[in-house]
Phi, psi and omega in degrees: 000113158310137146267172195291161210241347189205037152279357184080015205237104175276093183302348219207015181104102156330315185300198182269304158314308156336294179286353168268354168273315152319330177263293182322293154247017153105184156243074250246319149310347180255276251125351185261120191277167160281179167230030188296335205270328163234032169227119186286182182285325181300332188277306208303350160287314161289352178270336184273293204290351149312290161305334176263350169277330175305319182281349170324000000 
């Protein structure tokens, strides 16, 4: 089970690079592919600044 995206609570790092590394290859020790692979860099930046408006 993932945790939550818009509790404030990071496991794996807060910056934005942090969370773009997480999207980008995954997690591979929890279960989470990366998605580097079908997301260019420009969507998964725009999937973090998503994210970080959620948490407001």
């Amino acid at each position: 089970m993932a945790s939550s995206l818009i509790d404030g609570r990071w496991d794996y790092g807060a910056s934005d690079a942090d969370i773009f590394a997480s999207i980008a290859v995954g997690i591979p020790e929890d279960g989470m592919p990366g998605f580097g692979a079908v997301m260019d860099a420009a969507q998964v930046e725009a999937l973090v600044r998503l994210m970080r408006e959620a948490e407001d």
